[in-house]
C-alpha positions as CSV (number, residue, x, y, z in Angstrom):
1,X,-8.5,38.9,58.8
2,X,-5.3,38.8,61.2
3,X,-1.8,37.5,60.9
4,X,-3.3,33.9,62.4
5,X,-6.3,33.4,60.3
6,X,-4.3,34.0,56.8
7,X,-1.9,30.9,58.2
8,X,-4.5,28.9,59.2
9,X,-6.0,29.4,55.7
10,X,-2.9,29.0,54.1
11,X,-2.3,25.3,55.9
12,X,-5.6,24.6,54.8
13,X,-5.2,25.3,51.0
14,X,-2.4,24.0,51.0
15,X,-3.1,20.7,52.2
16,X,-4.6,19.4,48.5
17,X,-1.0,19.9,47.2
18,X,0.5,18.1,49.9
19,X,-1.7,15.4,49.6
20,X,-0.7,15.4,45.5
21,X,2.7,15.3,46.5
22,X,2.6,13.3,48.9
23,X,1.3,10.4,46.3
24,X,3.7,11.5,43.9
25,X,6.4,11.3,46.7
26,X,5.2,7.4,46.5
27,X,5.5,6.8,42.7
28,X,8.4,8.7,42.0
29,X,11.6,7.2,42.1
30,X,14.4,8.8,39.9
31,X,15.4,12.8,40.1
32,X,13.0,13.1,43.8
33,X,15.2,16.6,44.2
34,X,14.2,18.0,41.0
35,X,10.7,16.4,40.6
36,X,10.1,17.6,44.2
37,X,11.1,21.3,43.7
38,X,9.6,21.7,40.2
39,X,6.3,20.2,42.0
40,X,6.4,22.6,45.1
41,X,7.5,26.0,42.8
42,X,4.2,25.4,40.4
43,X,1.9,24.5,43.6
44,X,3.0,27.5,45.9
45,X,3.2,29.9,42.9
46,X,-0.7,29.0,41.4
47,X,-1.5,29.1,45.5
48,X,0.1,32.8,45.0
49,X,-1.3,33.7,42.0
50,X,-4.7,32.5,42.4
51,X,-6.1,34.8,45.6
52,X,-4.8,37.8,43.5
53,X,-7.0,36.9,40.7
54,X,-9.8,36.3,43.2
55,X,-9.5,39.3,44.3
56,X,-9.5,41.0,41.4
57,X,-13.0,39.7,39.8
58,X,-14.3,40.4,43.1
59,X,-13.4,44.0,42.9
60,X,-15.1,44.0,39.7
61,X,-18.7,42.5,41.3
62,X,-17.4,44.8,45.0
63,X,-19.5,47.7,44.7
64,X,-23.2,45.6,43.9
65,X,-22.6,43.0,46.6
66,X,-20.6,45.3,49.4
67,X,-23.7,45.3,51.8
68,X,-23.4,41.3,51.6
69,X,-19.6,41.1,51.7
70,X,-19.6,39.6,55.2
71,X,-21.9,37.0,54.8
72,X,-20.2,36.0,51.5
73,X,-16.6,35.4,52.5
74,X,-18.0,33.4,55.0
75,X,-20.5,31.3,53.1
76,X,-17.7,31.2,50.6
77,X,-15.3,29.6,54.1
78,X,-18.0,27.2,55.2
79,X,-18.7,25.5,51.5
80,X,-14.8,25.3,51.2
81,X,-14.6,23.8,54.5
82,X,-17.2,21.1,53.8
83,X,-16.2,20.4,50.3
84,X,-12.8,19.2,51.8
85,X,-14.9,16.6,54.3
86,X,-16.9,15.5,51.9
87,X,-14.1,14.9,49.1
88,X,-11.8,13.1,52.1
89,X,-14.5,10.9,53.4
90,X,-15.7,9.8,49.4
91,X,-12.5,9.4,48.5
92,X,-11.3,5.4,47.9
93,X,-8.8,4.1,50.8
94,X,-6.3,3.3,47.4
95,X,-5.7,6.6,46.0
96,X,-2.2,5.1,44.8
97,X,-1.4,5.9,41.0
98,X,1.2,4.0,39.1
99,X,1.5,6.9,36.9
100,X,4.6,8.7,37.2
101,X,3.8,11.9,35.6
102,X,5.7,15.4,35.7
103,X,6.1,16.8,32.6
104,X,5.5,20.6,32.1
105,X,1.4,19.9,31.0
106,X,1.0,17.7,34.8
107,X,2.6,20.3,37.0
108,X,0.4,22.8,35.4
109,X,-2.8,20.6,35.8
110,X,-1.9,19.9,39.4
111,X,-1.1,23.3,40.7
112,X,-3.9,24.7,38.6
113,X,-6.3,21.7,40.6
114,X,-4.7,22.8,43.7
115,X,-5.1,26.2,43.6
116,X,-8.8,26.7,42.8
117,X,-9.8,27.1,46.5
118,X,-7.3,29.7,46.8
119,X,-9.6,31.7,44.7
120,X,-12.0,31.8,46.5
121,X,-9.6,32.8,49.1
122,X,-8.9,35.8,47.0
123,X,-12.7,36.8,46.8
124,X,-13.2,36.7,50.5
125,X,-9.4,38.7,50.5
126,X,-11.4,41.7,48.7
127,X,-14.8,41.3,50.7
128,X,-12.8,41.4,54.3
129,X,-10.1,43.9,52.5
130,X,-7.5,41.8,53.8
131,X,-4.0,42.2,52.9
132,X,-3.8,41.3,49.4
133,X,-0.1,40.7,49.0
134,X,0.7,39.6,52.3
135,X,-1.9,36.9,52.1
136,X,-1.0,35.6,48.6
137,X,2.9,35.6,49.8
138,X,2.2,33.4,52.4
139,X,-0.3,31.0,51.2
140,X,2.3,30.4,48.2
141,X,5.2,29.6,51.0
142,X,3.2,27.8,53.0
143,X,2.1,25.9,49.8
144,X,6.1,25.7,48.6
145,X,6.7,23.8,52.2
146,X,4.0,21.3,52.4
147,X,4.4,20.5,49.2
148,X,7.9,19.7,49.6
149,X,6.9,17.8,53.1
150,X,4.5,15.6,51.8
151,X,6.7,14.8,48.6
152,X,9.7,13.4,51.0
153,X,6.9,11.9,53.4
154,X,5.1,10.1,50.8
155,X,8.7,8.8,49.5
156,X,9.6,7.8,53.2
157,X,6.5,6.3,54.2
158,X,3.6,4.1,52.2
159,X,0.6,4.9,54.2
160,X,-0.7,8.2,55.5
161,X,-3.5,9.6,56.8
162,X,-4.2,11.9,54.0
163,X,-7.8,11.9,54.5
164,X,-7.4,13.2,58.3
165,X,-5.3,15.9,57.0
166,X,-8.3,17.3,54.5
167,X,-11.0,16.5,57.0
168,X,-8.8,18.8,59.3
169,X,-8.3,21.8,56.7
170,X,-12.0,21.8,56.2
171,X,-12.7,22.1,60.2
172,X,-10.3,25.2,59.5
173,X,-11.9,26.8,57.0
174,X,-15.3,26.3,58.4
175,X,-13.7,28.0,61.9
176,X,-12.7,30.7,59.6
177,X,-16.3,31.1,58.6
178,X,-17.8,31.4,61.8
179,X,-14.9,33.7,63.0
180,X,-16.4,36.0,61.0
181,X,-19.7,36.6,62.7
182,X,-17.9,36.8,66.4
């Protein structure tokens, strides 16, 4: 994996928590500097920590599934990819919650929610011996920023096209699939 395909992955996973911010950008109404911070710094850290822990089980299972490794990471991309169409094109048009939640148990639920693609990211990290570190750094930044964005845009604006967005990060990560057999 290059430079490019670990920031296209990392727009990708990170569009779940922008779309989660982005709705609690629309609920929330008191402390949106705090709330939004405190929402981006548990998002981009699990989006951190996640592909490191990926990458370790898969270092544990490396040496019995090497001759595969290819063919993994990518069937690992493509199910990713249409598991993100298929959850934006189910998903109701009223996703709006009137629950204004953000206490220490939430943030942990979200970014834990929001991360679990990323570890699959970190499997495919270990089976295309991609830069661990690197990776995980951005992926979290990347993760830190849209979440931030799509807090303030869900707070400036009602409706969005969240579902284009995941339809979108799903083309990517399907892309990233079949990059791998070219």
């Amino acid at each position: 994996m290059n430079l490019y395909d670990i920031i296209f992955l990392a727009i990708a996973l990170s569009i779940d928590a922008g779309v989660v911010s982005f709705s609690q950008g629309l609920i929330i109404c008191k402390n949106k500097r705090k709330n939004s911070f405190l929402l981006a710094l548990f998002t981009g850290f699990f989006q951190f920590l996640m592909p490191i822990l990926g990458f370790v089980f898969a270092s544990v299972i490396y040496e019995y599934v090497k001759t595969f490794a290819s063919v993994i990471a990518s069937a690992i991309f493509f199910v990713l990819g249409i598991k993100f169409i298929y959850d934006a094109i189910k998903k109701d048009v009223d996703t709006k919650s009137d629950i204004c939640c953000l206490s220490l148990k939430c943030l942990l639920m979200i970014a834990l929610a929001t991360s679990i693609d990323a570890l699959a990211a970190g499997v495919n990290f270990r089976f295309l011996d991609a830069p661990l570190f690197l990776a995980s750094a951005i992926i979290g930044i990347i993760t830190f920023v849209v979440s931030l964005l799509g807090f303030f845009s869900g707070y400036l604006f009602k409706k969005f096209p969240s579902k284009y967005l995941e339809i979108f990060s799903g083309i990517i990560l399907i892309i990233l699939a079949l990059k791998i057999y070219v």
